[in-house]
FINU-28219 format. One record per residue (C-alpha): residue number from 1; x negated, y negated, z negated; chain; residue in one letter. Coordinates in steps of 0.2 Angstrom, whole numbers. Layout:
<recs>
REC_NUM_X_Y_Z_A_A;
...
</recs>
This chain:
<recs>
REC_1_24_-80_77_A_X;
REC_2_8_-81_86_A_X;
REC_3_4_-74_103_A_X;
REC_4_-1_-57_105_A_X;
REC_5_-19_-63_107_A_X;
REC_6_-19_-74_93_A_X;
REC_7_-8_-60_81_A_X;
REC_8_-22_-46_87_A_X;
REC_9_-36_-57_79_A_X;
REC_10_-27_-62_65_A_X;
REC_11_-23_-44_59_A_X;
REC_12_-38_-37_64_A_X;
REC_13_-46_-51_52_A_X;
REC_14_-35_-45_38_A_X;
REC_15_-36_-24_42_A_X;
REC_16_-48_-12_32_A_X;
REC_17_-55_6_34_A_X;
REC_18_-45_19_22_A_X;
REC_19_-46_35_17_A_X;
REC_20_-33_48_20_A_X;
REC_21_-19_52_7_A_X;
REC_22_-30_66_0_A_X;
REC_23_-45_55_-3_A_X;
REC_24_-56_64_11_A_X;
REC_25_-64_51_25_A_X;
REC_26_-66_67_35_A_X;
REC_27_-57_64_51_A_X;
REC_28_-53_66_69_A_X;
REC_29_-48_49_80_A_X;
REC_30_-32_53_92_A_X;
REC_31_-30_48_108_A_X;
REC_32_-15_35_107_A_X;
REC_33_-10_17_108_A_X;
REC_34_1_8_100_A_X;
REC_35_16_-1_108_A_X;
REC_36_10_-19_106_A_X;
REC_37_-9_-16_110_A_X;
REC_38_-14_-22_93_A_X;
REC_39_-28_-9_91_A_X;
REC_40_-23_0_78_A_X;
REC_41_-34_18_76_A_X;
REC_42_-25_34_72_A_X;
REC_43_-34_51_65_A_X;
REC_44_-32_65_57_A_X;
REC_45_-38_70_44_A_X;
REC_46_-49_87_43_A_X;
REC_47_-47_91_26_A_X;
REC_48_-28_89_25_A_X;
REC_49_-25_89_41_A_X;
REC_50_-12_73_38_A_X;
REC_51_-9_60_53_A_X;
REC_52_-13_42_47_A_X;
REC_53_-19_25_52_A_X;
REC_54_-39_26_49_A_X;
REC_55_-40_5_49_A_X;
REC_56_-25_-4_45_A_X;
REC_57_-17_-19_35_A_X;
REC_58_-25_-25_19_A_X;
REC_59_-12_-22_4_A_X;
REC_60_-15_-41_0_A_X;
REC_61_-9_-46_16_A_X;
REC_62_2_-33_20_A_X;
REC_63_19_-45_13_A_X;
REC_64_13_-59_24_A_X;
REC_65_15_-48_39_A_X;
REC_66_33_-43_34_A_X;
REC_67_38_-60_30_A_X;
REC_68_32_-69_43_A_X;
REC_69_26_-57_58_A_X;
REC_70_35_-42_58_A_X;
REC_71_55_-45_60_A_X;
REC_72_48_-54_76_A_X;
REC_73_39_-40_81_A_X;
REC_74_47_-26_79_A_X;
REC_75_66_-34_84_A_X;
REC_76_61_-48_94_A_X;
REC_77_77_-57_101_A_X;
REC_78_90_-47_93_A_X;
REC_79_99_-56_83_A_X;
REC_80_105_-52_65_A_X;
REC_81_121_-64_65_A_X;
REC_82_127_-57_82_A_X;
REC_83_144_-44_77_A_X;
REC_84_139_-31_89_A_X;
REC_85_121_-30_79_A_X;
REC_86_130_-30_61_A_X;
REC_87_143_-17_69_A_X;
REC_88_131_-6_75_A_X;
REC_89_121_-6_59_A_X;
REC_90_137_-4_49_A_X;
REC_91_142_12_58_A_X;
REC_92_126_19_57_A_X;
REC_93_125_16_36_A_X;
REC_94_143_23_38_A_X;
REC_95_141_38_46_A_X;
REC_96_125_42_45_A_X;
REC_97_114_38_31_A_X;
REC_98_132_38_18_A_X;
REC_99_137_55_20_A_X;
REC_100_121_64_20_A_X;
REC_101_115_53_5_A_X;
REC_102_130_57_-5_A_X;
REC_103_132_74_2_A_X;
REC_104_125_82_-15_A_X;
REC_105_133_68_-28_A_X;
REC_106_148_75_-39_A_X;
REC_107_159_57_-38_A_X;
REC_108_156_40_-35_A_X;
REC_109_163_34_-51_A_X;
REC_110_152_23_-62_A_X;
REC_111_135_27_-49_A_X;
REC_112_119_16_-46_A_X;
REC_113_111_15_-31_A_X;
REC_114_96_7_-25_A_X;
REC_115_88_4_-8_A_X;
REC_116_70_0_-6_A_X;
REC_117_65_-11_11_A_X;
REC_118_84_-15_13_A_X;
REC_119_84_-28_26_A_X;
REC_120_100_-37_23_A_X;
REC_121_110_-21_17_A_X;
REC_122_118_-14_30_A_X;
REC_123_115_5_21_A_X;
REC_124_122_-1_4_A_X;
REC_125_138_-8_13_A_X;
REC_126_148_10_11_A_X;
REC_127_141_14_-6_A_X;
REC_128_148_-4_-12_A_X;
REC_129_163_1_-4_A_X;
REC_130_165_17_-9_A_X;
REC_131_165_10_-31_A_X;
REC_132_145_11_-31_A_X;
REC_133_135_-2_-40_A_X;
REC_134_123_-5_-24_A_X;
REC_135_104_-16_-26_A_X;
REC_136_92_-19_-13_A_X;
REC_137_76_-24_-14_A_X;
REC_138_67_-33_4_A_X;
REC_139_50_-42_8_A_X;
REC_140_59_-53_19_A_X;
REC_141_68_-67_12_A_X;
REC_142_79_-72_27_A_X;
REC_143_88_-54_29_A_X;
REC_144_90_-54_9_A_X;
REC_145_99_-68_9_A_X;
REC_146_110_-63_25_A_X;
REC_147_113_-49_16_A_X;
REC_148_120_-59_2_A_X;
REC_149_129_-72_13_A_X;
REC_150_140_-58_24_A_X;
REC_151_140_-45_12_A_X;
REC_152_141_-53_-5_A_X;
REC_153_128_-38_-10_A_X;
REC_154_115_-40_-24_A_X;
REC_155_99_-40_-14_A_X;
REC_156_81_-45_-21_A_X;
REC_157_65_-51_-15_A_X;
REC_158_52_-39_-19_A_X;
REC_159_41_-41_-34_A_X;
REC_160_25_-33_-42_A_X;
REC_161_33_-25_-56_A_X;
REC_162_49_-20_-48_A_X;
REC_163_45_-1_-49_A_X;
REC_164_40_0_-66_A_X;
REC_165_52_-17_-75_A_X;
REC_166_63_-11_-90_A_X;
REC_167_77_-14_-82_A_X;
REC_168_74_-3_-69_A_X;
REC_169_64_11_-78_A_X;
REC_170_79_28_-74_A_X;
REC_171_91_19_-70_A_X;
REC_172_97_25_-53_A_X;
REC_173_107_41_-48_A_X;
REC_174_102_37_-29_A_X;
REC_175_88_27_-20_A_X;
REC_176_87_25_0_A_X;
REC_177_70_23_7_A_X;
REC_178_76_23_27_A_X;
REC_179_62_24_40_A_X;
REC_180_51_14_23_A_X;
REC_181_40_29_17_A_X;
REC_182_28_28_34_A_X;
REC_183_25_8_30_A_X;
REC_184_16_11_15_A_X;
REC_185_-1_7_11_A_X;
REC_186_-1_23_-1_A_X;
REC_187_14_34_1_A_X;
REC_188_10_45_-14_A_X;
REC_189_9_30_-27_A_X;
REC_190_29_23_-19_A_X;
REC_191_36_40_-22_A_X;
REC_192_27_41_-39_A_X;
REC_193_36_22_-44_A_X;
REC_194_53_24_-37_A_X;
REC_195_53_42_-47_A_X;
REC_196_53_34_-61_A_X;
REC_197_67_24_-57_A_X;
REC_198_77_37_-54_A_X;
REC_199_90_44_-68_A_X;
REC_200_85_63_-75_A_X;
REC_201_98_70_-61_A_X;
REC_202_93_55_-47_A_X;
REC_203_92_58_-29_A_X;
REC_204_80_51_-16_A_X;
REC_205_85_49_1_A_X;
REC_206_72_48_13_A_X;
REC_207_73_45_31_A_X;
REC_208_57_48_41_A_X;
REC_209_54_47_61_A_X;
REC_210_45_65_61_A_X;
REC_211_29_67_73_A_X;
REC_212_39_82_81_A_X;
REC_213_56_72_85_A_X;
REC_214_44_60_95_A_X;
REC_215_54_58_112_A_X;
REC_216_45_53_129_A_X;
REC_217_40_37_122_A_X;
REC_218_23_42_117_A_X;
REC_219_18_23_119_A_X;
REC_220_31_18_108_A_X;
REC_221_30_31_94_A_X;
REC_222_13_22_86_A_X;
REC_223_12_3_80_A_X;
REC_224_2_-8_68_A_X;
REC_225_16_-6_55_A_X;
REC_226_17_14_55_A_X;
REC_227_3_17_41_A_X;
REC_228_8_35_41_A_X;
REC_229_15_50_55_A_X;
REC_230_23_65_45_A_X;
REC_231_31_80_52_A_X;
REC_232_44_90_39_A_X;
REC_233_33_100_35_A_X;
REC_234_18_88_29_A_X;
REC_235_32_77_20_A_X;
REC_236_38_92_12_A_X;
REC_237_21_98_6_A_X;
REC_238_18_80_1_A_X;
REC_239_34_80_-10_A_X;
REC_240_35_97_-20_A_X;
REC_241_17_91_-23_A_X;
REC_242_22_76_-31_A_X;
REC_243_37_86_-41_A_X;
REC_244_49_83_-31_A_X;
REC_245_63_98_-24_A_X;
REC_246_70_97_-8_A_X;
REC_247_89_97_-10_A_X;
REC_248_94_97_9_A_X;
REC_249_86_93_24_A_X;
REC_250_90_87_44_A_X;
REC_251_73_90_51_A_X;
REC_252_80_86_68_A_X;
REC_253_84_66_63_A_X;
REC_254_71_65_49_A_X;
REC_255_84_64_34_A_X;
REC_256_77_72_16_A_X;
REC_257_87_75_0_A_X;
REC_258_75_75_-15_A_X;
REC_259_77_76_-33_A_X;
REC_260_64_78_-47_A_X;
REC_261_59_97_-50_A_X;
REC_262_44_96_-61_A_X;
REC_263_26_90_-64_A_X;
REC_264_15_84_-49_A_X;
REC_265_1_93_-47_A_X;
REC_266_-19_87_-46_A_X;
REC_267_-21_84_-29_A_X;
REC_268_-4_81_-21_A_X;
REC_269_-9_80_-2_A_X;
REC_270_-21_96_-2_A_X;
REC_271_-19_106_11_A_X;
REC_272_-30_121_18_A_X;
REC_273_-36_125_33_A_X;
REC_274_-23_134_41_A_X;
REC_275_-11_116_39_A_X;
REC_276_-27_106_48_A_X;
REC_277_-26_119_64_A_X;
REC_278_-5_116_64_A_X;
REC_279_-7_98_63_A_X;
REC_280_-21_98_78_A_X;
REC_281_-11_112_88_A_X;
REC_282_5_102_86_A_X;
REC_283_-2_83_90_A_X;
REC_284_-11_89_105_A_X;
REC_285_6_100_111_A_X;
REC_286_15_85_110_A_X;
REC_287_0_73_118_A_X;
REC_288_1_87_133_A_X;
REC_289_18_87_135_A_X;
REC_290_21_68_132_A_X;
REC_291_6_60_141_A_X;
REC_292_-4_72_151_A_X;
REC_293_9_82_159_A_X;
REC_294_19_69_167_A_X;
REC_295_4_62_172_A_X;
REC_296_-2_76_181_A_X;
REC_297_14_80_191_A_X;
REC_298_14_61_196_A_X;
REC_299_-4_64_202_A_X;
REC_300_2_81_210_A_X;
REC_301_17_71_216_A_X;
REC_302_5_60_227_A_X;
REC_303_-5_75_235_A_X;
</recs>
């Protein structure tokens, strides 16, 4: 990978001005920065009132980032063939995301399930397990064939027509999109194509890190490869919008249980103006609380 310098100007080179999920360019910048200084620019939007990244990736070069930048990055030393990283992965998958995803599922008998943006597979490990027939599908070709290697898991690269292939067209009771959802270039149009590979009674399991479960580490909450910041209830909006019924829900870790409900409707991000003020209310309650006031007592502290 690059040095920081060098990364900055090369995604800044490759970054493009968006509109918010809702179409509107109406927006208000946020005071934040994001962990590695790369300069990315957070609003909100004043139509919608959703938190997004104003100027961010371009779709085009968005997989070259995750193959050869963002592992790097994000993870930096930590090693994916070290037992204590595989362990501590596993028993997350095990009893975390496992339960929860299957809380709601009559048997595992004869059941499909697919993760999108799976790394190696450490999330499909307990469904395989368990008598599932598991699928994962990554950007990143040397955790897939990790994956493959430790776990004997059938993990894919991703492809265009993935989403939309026949062989993929309803044929999953479950799909996992862990921490994924908030990468997106367009959020709306990943839940609309995974939908559809969903079977008529298919679940979708979405874990999110939620603006309101952001802990001290301001700093660290916001980074280049965040594109979106939803809290539950922004996510929630988003999803009964785009047919989708929440099944269950852990607000307090960002887990989501969807299932199909019904028709989207026209504009699946609109929002009036009482959601803008709860957004504005809530960021700056947590921009107070996270930044201003320790920063204040510090500054009080030296009095």
């Amino acid at each position: 990978m690059a040095d920081r310098s060098a990364l900055r100007d090369l995604l800044d080179r490759h970054s493009e001005n968006r509109p918010c999920i809702c179409g509107s360019t109406t927006r208000l910048p946020l005071p934040v920065e994001d962990r590695h200084n790369l300069g990315i620019e957070v609003c909100l939007c004043l139509s919608c009132g959703h938190i997004y990244v104003g100027r961010g990736l371009s779709e085009s070069f968005t997989p070259i980032f995750y193959e050869k930048h963002y592992r790097d990055l994000y993870y930096g030393s930590e090693d994916r063939e070290d037992e204590a990283v595989k362990q501590r992965k596993l028993k997350k998958a095990a009893e975390i995301v496992h339960p929860f995803a299957t809380s709601r599922q009559a048997d595992d008998s004869g059941r499909r399930v697919a993760e999108w943006g799976c790394s190696s597979g450490w999330n499909l490990v307990p469904f395989r397990d368990a008598g599932w027939t598991a699928v994962g599908f990554d950007y990143d070709v040397n955790y897939v064939a990790f994956g493959i290697e430790n776990f004997g898991l059938d993990l894919r690269l991703v492809e265009g027509g993935e989403h939309t292939s026949p062989e993929n067209r309803g044929a999953y009771d479950l799909i996992i999109l862990n921490h994924v959802l908030e990468h997106a270039i367009d959020p709306i149009q990943m839940l609309q194509r995974l939908s559809a590979m969903l079977s008529d009674s298919g679940q979708l399991y979405i874990g999110l890190p939620l603006i309101e479960n952001m802990d001290s580490s301001w700093y660290g909450h916001f980074h280049i490869a965040h594109n979106h910041y939803f809290s539950a209830a922004s996510f929630e909006r988003l999803a009964r919008h785009l047919g989708f019924r929440v099944l269950d829900s852990r607000p307090e870790v960002g887990d989501f249980l969807l299932t199909r409900a019904g028709r989207e409707t026209k504009n699946p991000a609109l929002a009036g103006p009482m959601e803008v003020f709860s957004s504005i209310y809530a960021f700056y309650g947590l921009w107070y609380s996270h930044r201003m006031r320790p920063a204040i007592a510090r500054r009080l502290g030296q009095g």
